[in-house]
C-alpha positions as a printed NumPy array, in Angstrom:
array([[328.772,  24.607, 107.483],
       [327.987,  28.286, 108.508],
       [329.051,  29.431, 105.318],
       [327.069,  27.286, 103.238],
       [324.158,  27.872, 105.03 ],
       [324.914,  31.773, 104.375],
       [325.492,  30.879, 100.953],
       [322.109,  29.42 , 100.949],
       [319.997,  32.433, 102.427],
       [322.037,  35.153, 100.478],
       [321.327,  32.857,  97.032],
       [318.028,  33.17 ,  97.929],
       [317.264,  36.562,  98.968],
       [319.376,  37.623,  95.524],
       [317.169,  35.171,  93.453],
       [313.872,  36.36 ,  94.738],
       [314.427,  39.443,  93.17 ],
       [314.704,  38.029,  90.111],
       [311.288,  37.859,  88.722],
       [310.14 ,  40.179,  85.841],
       [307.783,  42.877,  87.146],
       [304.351,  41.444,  85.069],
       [302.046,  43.508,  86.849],
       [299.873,  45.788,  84.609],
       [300.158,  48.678,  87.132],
       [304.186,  48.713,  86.938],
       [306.018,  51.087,  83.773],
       [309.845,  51.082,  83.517],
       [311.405,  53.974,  83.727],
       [311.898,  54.075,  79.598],
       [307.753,  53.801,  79.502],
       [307.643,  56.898,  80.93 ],
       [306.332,  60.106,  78.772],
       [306.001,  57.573,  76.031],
       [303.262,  57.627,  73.574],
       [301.367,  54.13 ,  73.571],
       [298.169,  53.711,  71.357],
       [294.807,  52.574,  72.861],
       [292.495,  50.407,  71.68 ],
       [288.874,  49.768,  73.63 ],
       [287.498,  45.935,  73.771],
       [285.932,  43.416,  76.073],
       [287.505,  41.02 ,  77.352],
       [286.643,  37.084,  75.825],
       [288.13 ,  35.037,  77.573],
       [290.362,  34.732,  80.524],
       [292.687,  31.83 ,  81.91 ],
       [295.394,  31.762,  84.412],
       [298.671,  30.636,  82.953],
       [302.626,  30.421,  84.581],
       [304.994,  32.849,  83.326],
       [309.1  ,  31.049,  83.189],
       [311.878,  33.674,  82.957],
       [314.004,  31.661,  81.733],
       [313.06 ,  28.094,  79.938],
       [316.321,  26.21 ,  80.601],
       [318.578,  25.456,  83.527],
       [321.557,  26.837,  81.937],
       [320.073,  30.554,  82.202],
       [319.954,  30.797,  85.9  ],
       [323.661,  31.443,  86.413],
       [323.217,  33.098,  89.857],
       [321.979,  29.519,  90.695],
       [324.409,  27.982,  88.924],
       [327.56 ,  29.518,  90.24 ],
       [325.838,  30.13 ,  94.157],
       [324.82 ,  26.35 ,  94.019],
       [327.969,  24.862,  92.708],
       [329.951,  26.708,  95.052],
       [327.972,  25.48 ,  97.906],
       [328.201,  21.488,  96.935],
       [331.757,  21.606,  96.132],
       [332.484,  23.066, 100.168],
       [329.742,  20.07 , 101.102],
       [331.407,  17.926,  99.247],
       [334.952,  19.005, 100.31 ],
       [334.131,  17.691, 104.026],
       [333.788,  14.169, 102.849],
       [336.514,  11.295, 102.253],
       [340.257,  11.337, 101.444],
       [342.519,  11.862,  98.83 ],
       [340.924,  10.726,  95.469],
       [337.375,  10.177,  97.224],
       [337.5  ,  13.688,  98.505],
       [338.466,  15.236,  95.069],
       [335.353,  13.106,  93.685],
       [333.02 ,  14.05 ,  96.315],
       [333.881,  17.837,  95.697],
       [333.265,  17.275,  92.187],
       [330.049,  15.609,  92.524],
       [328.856,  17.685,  95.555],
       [329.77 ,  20.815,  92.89 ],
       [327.821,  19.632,  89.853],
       [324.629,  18.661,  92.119],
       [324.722,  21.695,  93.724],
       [324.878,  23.581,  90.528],
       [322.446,  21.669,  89.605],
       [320.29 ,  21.95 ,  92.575],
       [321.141,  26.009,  92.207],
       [319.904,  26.502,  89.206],
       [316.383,  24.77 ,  89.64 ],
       [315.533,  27.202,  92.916],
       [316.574,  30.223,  90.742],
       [314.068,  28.853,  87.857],
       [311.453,  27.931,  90.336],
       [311.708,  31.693,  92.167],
       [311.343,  33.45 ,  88.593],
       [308.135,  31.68 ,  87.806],
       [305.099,  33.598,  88.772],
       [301.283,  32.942,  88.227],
       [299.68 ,  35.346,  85.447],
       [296.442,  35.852,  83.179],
       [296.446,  35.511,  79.71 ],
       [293.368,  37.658,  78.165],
       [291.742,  37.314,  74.727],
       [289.837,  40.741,  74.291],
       [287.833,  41.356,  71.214],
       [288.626,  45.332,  69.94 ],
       [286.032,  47.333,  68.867],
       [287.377,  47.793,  65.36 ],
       [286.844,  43.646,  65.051],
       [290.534,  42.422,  65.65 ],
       [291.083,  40.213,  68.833],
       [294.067,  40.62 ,  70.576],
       [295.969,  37.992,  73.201],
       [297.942,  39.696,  76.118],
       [299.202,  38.413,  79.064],
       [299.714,  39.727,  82.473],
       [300.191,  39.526,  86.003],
       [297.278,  38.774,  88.576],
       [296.694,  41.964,  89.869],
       [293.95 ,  43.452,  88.693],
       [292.067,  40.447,  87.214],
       [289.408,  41.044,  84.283],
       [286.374,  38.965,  83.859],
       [284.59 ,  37.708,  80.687],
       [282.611,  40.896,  79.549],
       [284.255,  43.486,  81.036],
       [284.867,  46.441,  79.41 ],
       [288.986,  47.398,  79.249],
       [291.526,  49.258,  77.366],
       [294.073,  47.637,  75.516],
       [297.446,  49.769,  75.548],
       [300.09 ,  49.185,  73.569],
       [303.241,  50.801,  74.164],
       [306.034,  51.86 ,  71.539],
       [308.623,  49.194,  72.176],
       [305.756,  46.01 ,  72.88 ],
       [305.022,  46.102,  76.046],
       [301.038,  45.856,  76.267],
       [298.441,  46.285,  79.015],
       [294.989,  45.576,  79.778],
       [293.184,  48.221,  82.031],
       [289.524,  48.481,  83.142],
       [287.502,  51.311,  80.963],
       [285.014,  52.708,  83.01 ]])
């Protein structure tokens, strides 16, 4: 039982780091000394939206294997012979199961989604993490980096 509850808090320490940095002050390493082209606008609208890593249960295999291997030793303690080979089974593909839905749920995160209207008339959709929010009206700089990865800043 100690080790499953181990299990447990070391699955979840490992899937909390999971998420996918959305915040608008955060550059990967590859962003940096890259050339990105900037575009002023004001912001249109603004909504809060939730941001899923990963859309499917089957792409949380941290979950998946950490989970599994924790409902097969559950159900390993229960019944005899052919029950306790069925039990293992069963306590292994709920736990999987059961795995894979934390590591979803810990990936999701909370995020704006901006419509800003450019200057040069096109209106652009980016979305983003919390932290700084924008309101309607407000001035900011749209930056969009080489490989995708776009921004919205504040323009003073």
């Amino acid at each position: 039982m100690k080790w499953m509850v181990s299990l447990a808090v070391l699955s979840l320490v490992v899937f909390s780091g999971c998420a996918r940095q959305i915040s608008s002050n955060v550059y990967s390493g590859a962003q940096i000394g890259e050339v990105s082209t900037t575009y002023p606008g004001v912001v249109i609208s603004v909504r809060q939206v939730t941001v899923e890593d990963q859309e499917y249960l089957g792409q949380n295999p941290l979950g998946i294997v950490g989970g599994g291997a924790a409902g097969a030793y559950a159900g390993s303690k229960i019944g005899k012979g052919e029950g306790n080979t069925l039990s293992t089974v069963g306590g292994a593909v709920a736990g999987a199961v059961a795995g894979a839905m934390a590591e979803k749920a810990l990936k999701k995160q909370n995020a704006m989604e901006y419509i800003v209207a450019l200057e040069n008339g096109e209106t652009k959709t980016l979305v983003q993490g919390m932290d700084p929010s924008y309101g309607v009206g407000q001035k900011v700089w749209v930056i969009v980096g080489q490989q995708g990865r776009s921004r919205v800043i504040p323009r003073q």
